[in-house]
C-alpha positions in Angstrom: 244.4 64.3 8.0 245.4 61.4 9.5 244.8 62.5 13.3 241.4 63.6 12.1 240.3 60.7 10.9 241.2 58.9 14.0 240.0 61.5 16.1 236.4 61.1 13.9 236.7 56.9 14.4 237.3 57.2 18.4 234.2 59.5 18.1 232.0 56.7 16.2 233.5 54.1 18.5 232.0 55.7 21.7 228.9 56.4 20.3 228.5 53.3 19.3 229.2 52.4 22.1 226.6 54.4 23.9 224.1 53.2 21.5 224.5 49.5 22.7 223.8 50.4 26.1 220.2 51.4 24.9 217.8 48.2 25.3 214.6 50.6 25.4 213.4 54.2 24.5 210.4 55.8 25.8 209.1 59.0 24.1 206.7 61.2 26.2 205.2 63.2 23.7 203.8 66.6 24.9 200.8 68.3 22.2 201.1 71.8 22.4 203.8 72.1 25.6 206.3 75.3 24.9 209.6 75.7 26.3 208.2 78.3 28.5 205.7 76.1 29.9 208.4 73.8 31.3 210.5 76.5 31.9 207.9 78.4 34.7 205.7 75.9 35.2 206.3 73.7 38.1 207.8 70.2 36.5 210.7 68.7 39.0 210.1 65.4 36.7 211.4 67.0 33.6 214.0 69.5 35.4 215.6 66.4 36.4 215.2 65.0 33.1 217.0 67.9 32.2 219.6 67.7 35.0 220.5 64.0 34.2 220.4 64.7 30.1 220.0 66.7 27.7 217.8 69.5 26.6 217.1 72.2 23.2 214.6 74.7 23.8 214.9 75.2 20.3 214.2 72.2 18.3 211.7 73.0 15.3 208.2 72.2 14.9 207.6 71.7 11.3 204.9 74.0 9.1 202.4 74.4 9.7 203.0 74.2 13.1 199.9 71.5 13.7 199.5 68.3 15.3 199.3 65.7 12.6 202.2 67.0 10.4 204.4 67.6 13.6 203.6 64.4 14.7 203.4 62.6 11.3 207.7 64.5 11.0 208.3 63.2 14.6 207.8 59.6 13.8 208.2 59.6 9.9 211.7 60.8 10.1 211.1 63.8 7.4 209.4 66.8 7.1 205.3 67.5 5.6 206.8 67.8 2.1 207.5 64.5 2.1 205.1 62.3 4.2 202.5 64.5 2.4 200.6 65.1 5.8 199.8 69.0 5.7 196.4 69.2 8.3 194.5 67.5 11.2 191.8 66.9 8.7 194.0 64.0 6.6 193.0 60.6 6.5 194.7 57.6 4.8 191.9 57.1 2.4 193.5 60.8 0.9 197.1 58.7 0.0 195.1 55.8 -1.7 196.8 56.8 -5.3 200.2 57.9 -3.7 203.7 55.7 -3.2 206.2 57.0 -0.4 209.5 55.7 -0.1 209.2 53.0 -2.3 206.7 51.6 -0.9 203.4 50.0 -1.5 200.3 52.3 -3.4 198.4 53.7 -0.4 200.6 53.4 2.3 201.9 56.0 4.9 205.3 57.3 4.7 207.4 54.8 6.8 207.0 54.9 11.0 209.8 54.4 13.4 207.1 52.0 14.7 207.0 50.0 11.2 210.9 49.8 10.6 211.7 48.6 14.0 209.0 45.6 13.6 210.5 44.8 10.4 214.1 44.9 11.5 213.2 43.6 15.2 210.3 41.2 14.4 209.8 40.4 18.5 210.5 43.7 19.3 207.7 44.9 22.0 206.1 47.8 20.3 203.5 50.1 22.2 201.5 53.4 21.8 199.1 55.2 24.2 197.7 58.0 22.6 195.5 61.2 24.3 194.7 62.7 21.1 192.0 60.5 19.0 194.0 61.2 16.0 197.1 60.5 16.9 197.3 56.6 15.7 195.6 56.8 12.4 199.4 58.2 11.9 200.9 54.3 12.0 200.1 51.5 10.2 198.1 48.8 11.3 200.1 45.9 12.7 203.1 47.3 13.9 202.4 47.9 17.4 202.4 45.1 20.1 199.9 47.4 21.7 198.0 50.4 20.3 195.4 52.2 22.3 193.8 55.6 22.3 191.4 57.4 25.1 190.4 61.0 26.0 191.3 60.2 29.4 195.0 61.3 30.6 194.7 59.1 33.7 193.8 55.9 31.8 196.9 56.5 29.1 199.1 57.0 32.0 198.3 53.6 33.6 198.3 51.6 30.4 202.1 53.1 29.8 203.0 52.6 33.5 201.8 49.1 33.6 203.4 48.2 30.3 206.6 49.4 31.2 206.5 47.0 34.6 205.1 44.3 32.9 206.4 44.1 28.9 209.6 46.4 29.4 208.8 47.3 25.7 211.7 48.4 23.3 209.6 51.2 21.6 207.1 52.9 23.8 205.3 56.2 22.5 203.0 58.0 25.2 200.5 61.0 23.6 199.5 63.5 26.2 197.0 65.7 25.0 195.3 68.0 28.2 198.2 70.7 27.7 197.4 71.6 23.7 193.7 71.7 24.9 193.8 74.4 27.8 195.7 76.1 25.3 193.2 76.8 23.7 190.8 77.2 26.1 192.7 79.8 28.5 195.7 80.6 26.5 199.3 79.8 26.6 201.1 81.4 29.4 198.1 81.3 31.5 198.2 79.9 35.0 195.6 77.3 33.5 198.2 76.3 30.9 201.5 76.5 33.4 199.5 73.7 35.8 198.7 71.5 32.8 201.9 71.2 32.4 203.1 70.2 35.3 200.1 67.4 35.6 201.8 66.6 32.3 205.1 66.4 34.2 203.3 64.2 37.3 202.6 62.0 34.2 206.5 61.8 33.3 207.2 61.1 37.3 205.3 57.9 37.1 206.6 56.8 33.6 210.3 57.8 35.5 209.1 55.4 38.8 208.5 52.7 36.3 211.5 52.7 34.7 213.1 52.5 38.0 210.4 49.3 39.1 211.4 47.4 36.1 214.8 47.4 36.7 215.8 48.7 33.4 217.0 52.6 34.5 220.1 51.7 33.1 219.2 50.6 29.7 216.5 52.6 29.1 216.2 56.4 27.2 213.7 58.5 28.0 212.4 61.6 25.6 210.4 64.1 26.2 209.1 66.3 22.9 206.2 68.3 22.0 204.3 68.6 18.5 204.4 72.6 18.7 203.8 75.6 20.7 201.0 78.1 20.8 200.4 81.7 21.3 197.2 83.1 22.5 194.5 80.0 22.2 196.3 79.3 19.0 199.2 77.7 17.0 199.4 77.2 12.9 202.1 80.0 12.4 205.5 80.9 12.2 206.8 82.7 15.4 209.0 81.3 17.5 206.3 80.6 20.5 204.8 78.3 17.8 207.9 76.4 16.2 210.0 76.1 19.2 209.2 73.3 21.4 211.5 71.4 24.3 213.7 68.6 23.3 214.8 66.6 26.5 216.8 63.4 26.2 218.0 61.4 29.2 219.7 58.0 29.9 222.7 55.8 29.6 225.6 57.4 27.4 223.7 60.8 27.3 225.2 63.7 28.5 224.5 65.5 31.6 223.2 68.9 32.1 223.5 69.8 28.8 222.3 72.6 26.4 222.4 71.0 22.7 224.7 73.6 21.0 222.6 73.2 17.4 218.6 73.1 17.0 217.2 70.1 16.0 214.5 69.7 13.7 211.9 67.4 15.3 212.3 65.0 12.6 215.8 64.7 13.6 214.2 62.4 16.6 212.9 59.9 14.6 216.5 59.1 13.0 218.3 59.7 16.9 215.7 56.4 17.7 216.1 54.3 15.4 220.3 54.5 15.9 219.6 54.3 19.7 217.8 51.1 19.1 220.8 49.6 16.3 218.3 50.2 13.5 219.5 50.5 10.4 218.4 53.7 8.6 215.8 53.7 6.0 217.3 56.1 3.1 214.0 58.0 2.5 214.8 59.3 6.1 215.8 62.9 6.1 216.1 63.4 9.5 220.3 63.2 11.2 221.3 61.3 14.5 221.6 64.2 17.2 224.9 62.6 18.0 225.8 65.9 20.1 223.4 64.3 23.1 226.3 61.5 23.3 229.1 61.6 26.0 232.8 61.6 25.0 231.6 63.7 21.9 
């Protein structure tokens, strides 16, 4: 018992350790992007993403397998049953009589965004979002910079330059072309396969930023999507729909490596906020994917 318990201390000691090597985490957040899209279509960026990290092709998307709960789990840090966000057609007017976590009447389930600006108060916060839903999903306030647009190339600059310029702790990117030629040609189409990989020339220049900045070697980058699709559809419950890519690279994360367990996407949220020396709020459900961590 004893050698366990030293064995399981020298295992918290080193990822600890990793942890504090973590100055900044970048999410690139995918809508609708399978693991077979990155698998056959052509994306160098996040093969060697993949190469230099670590990857699941089977992390769960939540149910139903939809943008705003998927993306509500992916930065609420629990799943639908509890951040009560169950279509693309909620609104924060429908939570004006509801409490979560403790918290004030009204008020969304706690962000990643919200408890780093509370725990961090000068912490540079950003989000550029594709989808024109996607930040009705924080609160107001939190971000150092919140934008949305319809255009890809426009939320690509704004997170490039803000990355050269603010080197922000949190930074949250929303790509939405890939969900929407999903829709319109089908998943597995050659249509879908080259969205993806502009999606990926979007990760290259986010990758080429890191590297202008100067802060490759503090920085975390993730790569997650919100669900899959089959046909011109998602909403169920086969595995083209709830699987999505998980890819995690930077300092202290393994290399090459196929996570042995499957993450649920809420599991993120939680993997952040350690990353970043946050302490945990308890309504959390979602568990540090400590597997991604070297010397493990």
């Amino acid at each position: 018992m004893r050698r366990i318990a030293l064995l399981l201390l020298l295992f918290t000691n080193v990822v600890y350790a990793q942890q504090g090597k973590i100055k900044h985490v970048i999410i690139i957040g995918v809508d609708g992007m399978s693991p077979d899209g990155v698998m056959k279509a052509h994306s160098p960026n996040m093969d060697s993403l993949m190469a230099h990290g670590s990857h699941s092709f089977e992390c769960k998307a939540q149910l139903p397998t939809v943008s705003s709960p998927n993306w509500a789990s992916i930065i609420m840090g629990v799943p639908p049953a509890a951040h009560g966000i169950w279509s693309n057609k909620w609104q924060v007017r429908d939570i004006k009589d509801s409490v979560y976590c403790n918290g004030k009447k009204g008020h969304i389930f706690p962000t990643i965004f919200r408890v780093l600006r509370e725990q961090k108060h000068h912490a540079k916060i950003m989000c550029f979002a594709g989808w024109w839903s996607f930040v009705r999903l924080i609160e107001p306030r939190v971000c150092t910079a919140k934008e949305r647009t319809l255009w890809t190339g426009l939320v690509c600059s704004r997170a490039v330059t803000s990355v050269k310029l603010r080197k922000p702790d949190l930074l949250f990117i929303d790509l939405n072309d890939v969900d929407e030629t999903g829709h319109k040609y089908g998943h597995g189409t050659p249509e879908y396969y080259k969205a993806v990989s502009e999606a990926d020339v979007v990760v290259g220049k986010i990758m080429n930023a890191v590297k202008s900045a100067g802060i490759e070697e503090s920085t975390v980058i993730m790569i997650i999507a919100d669900h899959g699709g089959i046909g011109k559809g998602h909403g169920g419950t086969t595995p083209q729909e709830i699987n999505v890519p998980l890819i995690i690279a930077g300092p202290g994360i393994k290399k090459g490596y196929t996570l042995k367990s499957n993450p649920r996407n809420y599991d993120t949220t939680v993997t952040v906020a350690k990353m970043l020396g946050l302490t945990v709020p308890a309504c959390w459900e979602g568990k540090d994917i400590t597997e991604i961590y070297e010397g493990k």
